[in-house]
C-alpha positions in Angstrom: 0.0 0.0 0.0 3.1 2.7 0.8 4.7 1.9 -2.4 1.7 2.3 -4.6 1.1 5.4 -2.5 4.4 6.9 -2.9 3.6 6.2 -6.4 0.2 8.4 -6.7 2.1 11.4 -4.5 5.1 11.2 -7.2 2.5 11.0 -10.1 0.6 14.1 -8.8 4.0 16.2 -7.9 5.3 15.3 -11.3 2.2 16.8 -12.7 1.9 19.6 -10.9 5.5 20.8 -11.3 4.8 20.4 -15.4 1.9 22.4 -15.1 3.7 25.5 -13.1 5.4 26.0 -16.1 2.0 27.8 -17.5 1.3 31.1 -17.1 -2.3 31.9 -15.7 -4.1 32.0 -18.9 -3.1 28.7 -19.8 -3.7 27.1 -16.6 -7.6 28.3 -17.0 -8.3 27.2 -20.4 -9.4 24.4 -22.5 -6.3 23.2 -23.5 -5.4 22.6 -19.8 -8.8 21.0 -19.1 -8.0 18.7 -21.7 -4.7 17.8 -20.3 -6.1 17.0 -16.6 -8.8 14.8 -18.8 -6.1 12.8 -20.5 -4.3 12.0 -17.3 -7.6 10.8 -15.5 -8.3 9.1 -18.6 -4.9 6.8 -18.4 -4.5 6.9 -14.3 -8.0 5.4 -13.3 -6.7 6.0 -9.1 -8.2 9.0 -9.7 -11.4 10.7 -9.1 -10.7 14.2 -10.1 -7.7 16.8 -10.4 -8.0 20.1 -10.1 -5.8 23.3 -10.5 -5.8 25.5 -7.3 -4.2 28.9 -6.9 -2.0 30.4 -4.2 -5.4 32.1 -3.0 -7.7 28.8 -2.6 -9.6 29.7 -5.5 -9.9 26.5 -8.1 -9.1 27.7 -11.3 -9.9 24.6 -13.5 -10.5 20.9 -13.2 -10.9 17.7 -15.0 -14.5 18.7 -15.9 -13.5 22.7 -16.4 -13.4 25.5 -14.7 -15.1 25.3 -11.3 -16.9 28.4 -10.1 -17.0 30.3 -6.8 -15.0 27.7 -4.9 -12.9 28.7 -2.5 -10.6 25.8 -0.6 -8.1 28.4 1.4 -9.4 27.0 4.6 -8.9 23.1 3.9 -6.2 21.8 5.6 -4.7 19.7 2.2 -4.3 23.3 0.7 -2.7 25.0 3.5 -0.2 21.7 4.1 0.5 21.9 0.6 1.3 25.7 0.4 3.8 24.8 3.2 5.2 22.2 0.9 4.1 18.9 2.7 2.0 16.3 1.1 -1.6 16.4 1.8 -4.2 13.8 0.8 -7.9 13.9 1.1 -11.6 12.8 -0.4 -13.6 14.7 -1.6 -13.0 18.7 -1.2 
């Protein structure tokens, strides 16, 4: 169970650190909808990725943009603005 755990928090990082090479714009559009579709699409552990900014707000997902969602105040999002790995359900 660790190993194939290690293996989803390396997948996610990995994808993550790809898409901060975007610039905003990208991050919110189709194109980038269509990328977290693809990688749900091959990586069936999945439920749903989504793109969250430095302010909580989520900015797109594997289903589009998501509107008036605000996570600031989950604790996955604050561990992860601190740089530790955070796991959860559903948000």
């Amino acid at each position: 169970m660790e190993r194939w755990l290690n293996g989803r928090i390396t997948n996610v990082r990995t994808q993550a650190l790809y898409l901060s090479q975007f610039n905003p714009n990208f991050i919110s559009s189709s194109l980038a909808t269509r990328l977290l579709s693809d990688q749900m699409y091959h990586d069936i552990n999945y439920f749903k990725f989504v793109i969250v900014d430095k302010e909580g707000s989520i900015v797109n997902s594997n289903e589009g943009p998501v509107i008036e969602i605000n996570v600031l105040d989950r604790e996955y999002l604050q561990k992860s603005l601190n740089d530790e790995t955070a796991i959860t359900g559903f948000f």
